[in-house]
N, C-alpha and C positions, 0 to 999 in steps of 0.2 A: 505669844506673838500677837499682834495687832489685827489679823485675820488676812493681812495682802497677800496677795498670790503670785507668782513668780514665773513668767511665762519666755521660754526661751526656743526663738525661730520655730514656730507652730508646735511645740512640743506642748501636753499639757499643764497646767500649773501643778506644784506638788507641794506637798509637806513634808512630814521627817526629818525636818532639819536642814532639807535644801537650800530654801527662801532665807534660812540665816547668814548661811555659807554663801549664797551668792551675795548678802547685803551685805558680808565683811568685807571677802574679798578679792570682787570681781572688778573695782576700781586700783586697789594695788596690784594685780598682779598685772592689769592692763595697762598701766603707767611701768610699770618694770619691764612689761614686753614693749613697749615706747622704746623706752632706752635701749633696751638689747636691740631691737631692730632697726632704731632711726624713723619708724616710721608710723605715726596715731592711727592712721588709717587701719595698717596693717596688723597692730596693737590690738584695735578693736573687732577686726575679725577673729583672730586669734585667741581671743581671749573665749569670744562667743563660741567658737569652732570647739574652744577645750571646753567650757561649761556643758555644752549640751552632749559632749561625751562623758561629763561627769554626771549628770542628771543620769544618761542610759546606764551609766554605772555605778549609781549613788549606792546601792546596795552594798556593794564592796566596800568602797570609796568610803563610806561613815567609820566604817572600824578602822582609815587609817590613822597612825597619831597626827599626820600633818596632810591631809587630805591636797591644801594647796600649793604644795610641793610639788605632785602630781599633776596638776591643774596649768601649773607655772611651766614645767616639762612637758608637756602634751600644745601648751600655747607657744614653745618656743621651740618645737619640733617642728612645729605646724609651719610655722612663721620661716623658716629655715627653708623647709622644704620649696615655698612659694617665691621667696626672693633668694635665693643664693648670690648671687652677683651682690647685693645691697647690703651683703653684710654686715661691712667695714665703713660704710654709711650709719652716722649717729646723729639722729633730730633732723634730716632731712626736711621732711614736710613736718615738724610741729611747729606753730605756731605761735612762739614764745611772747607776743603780743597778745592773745586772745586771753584773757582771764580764765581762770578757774582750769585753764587745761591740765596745766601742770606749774610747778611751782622748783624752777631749777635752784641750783642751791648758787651756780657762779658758771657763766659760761664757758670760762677757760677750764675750769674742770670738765665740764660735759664735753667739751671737745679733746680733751686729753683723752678721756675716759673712751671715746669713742673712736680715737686714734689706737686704742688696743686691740690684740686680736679679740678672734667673737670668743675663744676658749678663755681669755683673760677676765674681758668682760663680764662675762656671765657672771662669774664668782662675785667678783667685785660687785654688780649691781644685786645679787641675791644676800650678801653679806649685808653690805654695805646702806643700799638704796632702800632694801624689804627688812633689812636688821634682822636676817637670819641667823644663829647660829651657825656654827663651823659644821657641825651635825645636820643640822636640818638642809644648809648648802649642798651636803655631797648625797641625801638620801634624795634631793628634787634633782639635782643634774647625774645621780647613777655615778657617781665619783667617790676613791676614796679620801676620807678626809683629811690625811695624808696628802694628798694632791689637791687640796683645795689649797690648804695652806701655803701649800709652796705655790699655785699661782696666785695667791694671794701678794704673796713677798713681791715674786716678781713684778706683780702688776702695780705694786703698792711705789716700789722702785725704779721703774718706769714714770711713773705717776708725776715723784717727785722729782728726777730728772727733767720731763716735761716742763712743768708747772717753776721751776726753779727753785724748790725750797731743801735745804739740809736735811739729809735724815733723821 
């Protein structure tokens, strides 16, 4: 490593491997908790809120195979908890004029996408948005994989109903 230290809400800086995992990725999963939530604001509390419980749990947390699975779950648990009502809300306050915030792929999809419930959602933007596998999707959401895929269908078929395109 380059020797930077990684300092999260007065926690002290650490090594082990922290400072990697937070420079991978503490920018996707905060842009995925974006989308899941509708809201950057609360993206980036969240995301902060799950790191610095992953830092107090780095210990455990390094022998997982996908550490940010857990990360992603603990950020949209989080996020869940604090806005209930806002659920069903997608990109509310992002600022799709501000450079570098985020980089949407087409707005009528992200309003589609965000016109899903949040159980549809999820999968979709963990599949989809983070390019998880089918696996990796149901070990961060606590779902069988089995049930990702079927809301996957469904969501994927909603999608193209919305959006107007054949399947």
């Amino acid at each position: 490593m380059d020797g930077s230290r990684v300092e999260l809400q007065g926690q002290p800086a650490v090594t082990d491997g922290f400072e990697g995992f937070y420079a991978e990725w503490r920018d996707p999963i905060r842009r995925a908790l974006a989308l899941a939530t509708g809201d950057m604001v609360m993206a980036d509390e969240a995301v902060d809120e799950a790191l610095t419980r992953a830092l107090d749990s780095w210990d455990r947390l390094k022998t997982y195979d996908h550490p940010e699975g857990w990360v992603y779950r603990v950020g949209l648990n989080w996020a869940r908890g604090r806005y209930r009502k806002r659920r069903y809300e997608l990109l509310s306050s992002i600022d799709l004029d501000k450079p570098g915030q985020f980089d949407p792929p087409d707005l009528d999809v992200i309003d589609a996408v965000g016109a899903l419930s949040a159980r549809l959602r999820d999968v979709v933007i963990a599949r989809y948005y983070l390019d998880w596998p089918v696996a990796r999707v149901a070990e961060a959401l606590r779902i069988p994989e089995g049930t990702v895929k079927s809301r996957l269908a469904r969501a994927l078929a909603r999608l193209s109903k919305t959006l107007g395109e054949s399947s």
